[in-house]
C-alpha positions in Angstrom: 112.9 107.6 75.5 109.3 107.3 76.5 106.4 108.2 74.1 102.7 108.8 74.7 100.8 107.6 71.6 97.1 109.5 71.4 94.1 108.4 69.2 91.7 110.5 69.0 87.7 109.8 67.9 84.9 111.7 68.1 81.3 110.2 68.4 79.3 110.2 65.3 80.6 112.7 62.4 79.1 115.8 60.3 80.5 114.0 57.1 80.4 110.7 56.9 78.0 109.4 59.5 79.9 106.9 62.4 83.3 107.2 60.1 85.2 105.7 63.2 83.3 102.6 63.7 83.6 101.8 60.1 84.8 98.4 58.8 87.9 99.0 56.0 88.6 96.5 53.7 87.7 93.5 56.6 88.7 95.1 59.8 87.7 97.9 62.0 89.5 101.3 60.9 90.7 101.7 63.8 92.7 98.9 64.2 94.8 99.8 61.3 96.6 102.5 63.8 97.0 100.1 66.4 98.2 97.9 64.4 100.9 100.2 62.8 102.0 101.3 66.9 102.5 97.8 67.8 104.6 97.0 64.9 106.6 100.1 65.6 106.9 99.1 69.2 108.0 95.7 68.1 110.5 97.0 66.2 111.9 99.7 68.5 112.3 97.6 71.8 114.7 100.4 73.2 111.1 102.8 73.2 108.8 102.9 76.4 105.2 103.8 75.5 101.7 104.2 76.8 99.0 104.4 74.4 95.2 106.3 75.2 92.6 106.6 73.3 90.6 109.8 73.8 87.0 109.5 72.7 83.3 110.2 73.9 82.1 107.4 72.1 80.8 104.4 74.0 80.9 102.3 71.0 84.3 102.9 70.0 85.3 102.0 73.7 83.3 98.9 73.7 85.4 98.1 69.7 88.4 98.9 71.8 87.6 96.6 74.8 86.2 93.7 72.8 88.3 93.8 69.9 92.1 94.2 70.8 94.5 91.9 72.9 96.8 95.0 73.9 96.9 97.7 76.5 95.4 100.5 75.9 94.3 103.4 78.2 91.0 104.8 77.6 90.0 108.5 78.5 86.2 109.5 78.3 86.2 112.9 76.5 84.7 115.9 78.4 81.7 117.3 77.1 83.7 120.8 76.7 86.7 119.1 74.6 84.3 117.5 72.0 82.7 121.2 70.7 83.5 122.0 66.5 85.9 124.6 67.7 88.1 123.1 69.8 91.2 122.4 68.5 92.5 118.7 68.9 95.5 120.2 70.6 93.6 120.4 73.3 92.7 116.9 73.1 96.1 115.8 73.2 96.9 118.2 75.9 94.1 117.1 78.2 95.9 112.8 77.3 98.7 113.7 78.4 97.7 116.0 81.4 95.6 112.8 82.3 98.3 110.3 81.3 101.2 112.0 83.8 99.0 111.7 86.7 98.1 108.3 86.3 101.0 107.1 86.1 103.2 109.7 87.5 106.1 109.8 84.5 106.6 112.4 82.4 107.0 111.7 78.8 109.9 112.8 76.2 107.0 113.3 73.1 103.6 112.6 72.2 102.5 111.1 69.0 99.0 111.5 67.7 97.8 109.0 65.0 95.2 109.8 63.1 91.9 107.4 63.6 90.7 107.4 60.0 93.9 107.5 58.2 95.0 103.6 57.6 97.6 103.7 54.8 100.8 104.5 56.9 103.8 102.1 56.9 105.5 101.6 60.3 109.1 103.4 58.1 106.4 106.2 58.3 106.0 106.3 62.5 110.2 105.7 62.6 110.7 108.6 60.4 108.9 110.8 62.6 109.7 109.7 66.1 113.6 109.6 64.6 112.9 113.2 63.1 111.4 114.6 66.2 114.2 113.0 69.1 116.7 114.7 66.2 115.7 118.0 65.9 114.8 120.8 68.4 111.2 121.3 67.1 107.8 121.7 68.9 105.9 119.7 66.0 107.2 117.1 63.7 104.3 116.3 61.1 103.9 114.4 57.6 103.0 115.5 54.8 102.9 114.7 50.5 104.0 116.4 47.6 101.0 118.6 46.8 99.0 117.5 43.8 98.1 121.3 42.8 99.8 124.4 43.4 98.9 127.9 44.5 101.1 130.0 43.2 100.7 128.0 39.4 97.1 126.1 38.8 95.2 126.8 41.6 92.2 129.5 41.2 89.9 131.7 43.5 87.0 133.8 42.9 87.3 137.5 43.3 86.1 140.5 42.2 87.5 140.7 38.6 86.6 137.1 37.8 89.0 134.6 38.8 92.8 134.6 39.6 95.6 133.0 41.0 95.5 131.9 44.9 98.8 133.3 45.2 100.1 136.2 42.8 102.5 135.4 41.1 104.4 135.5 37.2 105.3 131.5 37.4 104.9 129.8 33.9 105.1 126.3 34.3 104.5 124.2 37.9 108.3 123.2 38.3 109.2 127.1 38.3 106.8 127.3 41.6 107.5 127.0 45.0 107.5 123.7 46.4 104.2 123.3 47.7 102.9 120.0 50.5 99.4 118.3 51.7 99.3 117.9 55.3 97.5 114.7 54.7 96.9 114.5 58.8 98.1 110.6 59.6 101.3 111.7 61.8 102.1 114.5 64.7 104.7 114.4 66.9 104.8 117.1 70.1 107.2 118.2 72.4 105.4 118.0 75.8 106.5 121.5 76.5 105.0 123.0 73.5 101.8 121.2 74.2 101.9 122.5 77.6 102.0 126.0 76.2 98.7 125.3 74.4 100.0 128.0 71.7 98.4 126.8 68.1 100.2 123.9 65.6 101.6 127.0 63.7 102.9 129.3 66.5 106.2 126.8 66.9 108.4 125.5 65.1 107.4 122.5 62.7 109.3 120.1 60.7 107.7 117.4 58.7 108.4 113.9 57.2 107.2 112.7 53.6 105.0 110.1 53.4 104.0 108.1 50.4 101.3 109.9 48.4 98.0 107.3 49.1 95.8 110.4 47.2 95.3 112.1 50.4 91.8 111.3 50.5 89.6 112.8 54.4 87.1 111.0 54.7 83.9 113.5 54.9 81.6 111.0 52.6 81.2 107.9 51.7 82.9 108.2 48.0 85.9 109.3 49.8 85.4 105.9 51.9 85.4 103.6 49.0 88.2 105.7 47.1 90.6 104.6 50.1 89.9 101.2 50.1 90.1 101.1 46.0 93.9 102.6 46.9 94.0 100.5 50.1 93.6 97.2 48.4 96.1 98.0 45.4 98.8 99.3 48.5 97.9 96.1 50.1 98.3 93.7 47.0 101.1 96.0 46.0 103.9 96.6 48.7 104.6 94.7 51.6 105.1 97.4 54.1 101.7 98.7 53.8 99.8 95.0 53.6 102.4 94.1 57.5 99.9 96.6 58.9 96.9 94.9 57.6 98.0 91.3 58.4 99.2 92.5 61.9 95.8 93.1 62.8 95.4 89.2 63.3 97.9 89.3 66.1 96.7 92.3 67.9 92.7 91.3 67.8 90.8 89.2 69.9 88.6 87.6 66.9 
């Protein structure tokens, strides 16, 4: 089986300013999801992979080139893929449009990795690819047991006041509908569906469960320092989170 692996980074940030760039808890964030791919890879010698990173930001290249030992393609991002509305769909698409030609293979699935989303586990990466190869689906992607729920304790405004999001008669949470956070670390796409640049929702999606790390996005810098408050107890904590950290000796130059 061959994979594509995809990270994808915008320059700068409308929340928290340079958010890619940023140092977490002694390294680069983005060397966290590096790290957690070459473990994987390490692990999973039967996998061939290529792995691009898709950005239009000269400083994250320049982290890339003189910061990690491995091979990693590098795709400047079009002007027109780095609007607010595009959808990173189309980012992936346009890695692995890019990716075929250059080195004319075709690839059995792509698998994004988040950029600012460090607290996976490599079990995390092998649920999903194993998920994915398993079942006929156009999207494989991870989620957590959702900490509210709509159709119990979750409120909107409307016209009378406020009410329920969803309508409903439920008295206590564990009579609800199971409800889950896409907490956006993992995706894994059939090619194909990509090709058909139809939205994450128009196929047919199956997830994996990940560890609930509070499914923090990072849009300020409270939300920063949160993570690394959970980062450092995962790290002190359990071993399979802190191999990602400690990998990041073996895959960085300094």
């Amino acid at each position: 089986m061959k994979i594509l692996f995809t990270i994808c980074g915008r320059a700068g940030s409308k929340g928290l300013k340079n958010k890619n760039l940023k140092e977490f808890l002694g390294y680069p964030l983005p060397f966290y999801t590096i790290s957690a791919i070459d473990l994987y890879l390490k692990n999973s010698p039967e996998i061939k992979a290529d792995i691009v990173l898709n950005t239009d930001s000269e400083q994250l290249i320049k982290m890339f080139d003189d910061g990690i030992k491995k091979e990693i393609d590098v795709i400047k991002r079009e002007q027109a893929l780095g609007m607010d509305h595009i959808p990173k769909t189309a980012v992936i698409l346009d890695c692995l449009k890019r990716m075929q030609i250059k080195y004319e293979t075709n690839y059995d699935m792509v698998v994004d990795l988040d950029i600012t989303s460090p607290l996976r586990r490599t079990r995390d990466i092998k649920n999903l690819i194993e998920k994915k190869h398993t079942y006929s689906t156009d999207v494989v992607f991870s989620v957590t047991n959702a900490r509210r729920n709509p159709y119990f304790n979750m409120v909107r405004k409307s016209e009378n006041g406020y009410e329920r999001v969803m309508n409903s008669t439920f008295n206590t949470r564990q009579e609800a509908p199971d409800i889950y956070d896409m907490n956006a670390s993992l995706y894994a796409y059939s090619p194909e569906f990509l090709e058909s640049e139809k939205g994450l929702f128009e196929g047919y999606c199956e997830v994996i469960h990940m560890q609930d790390t509070a499914v923090l996005d990072i849009d300020h810098e409270n939300d920063f320092e949160l993570m690394q408050v959970v980062g450092k107890y995962l790290f002190d904590k359990e071993e399979s989170f802190n191999e990602v950290r400690n990998n990041i000796r073996n895959i960085s130059i300094k």
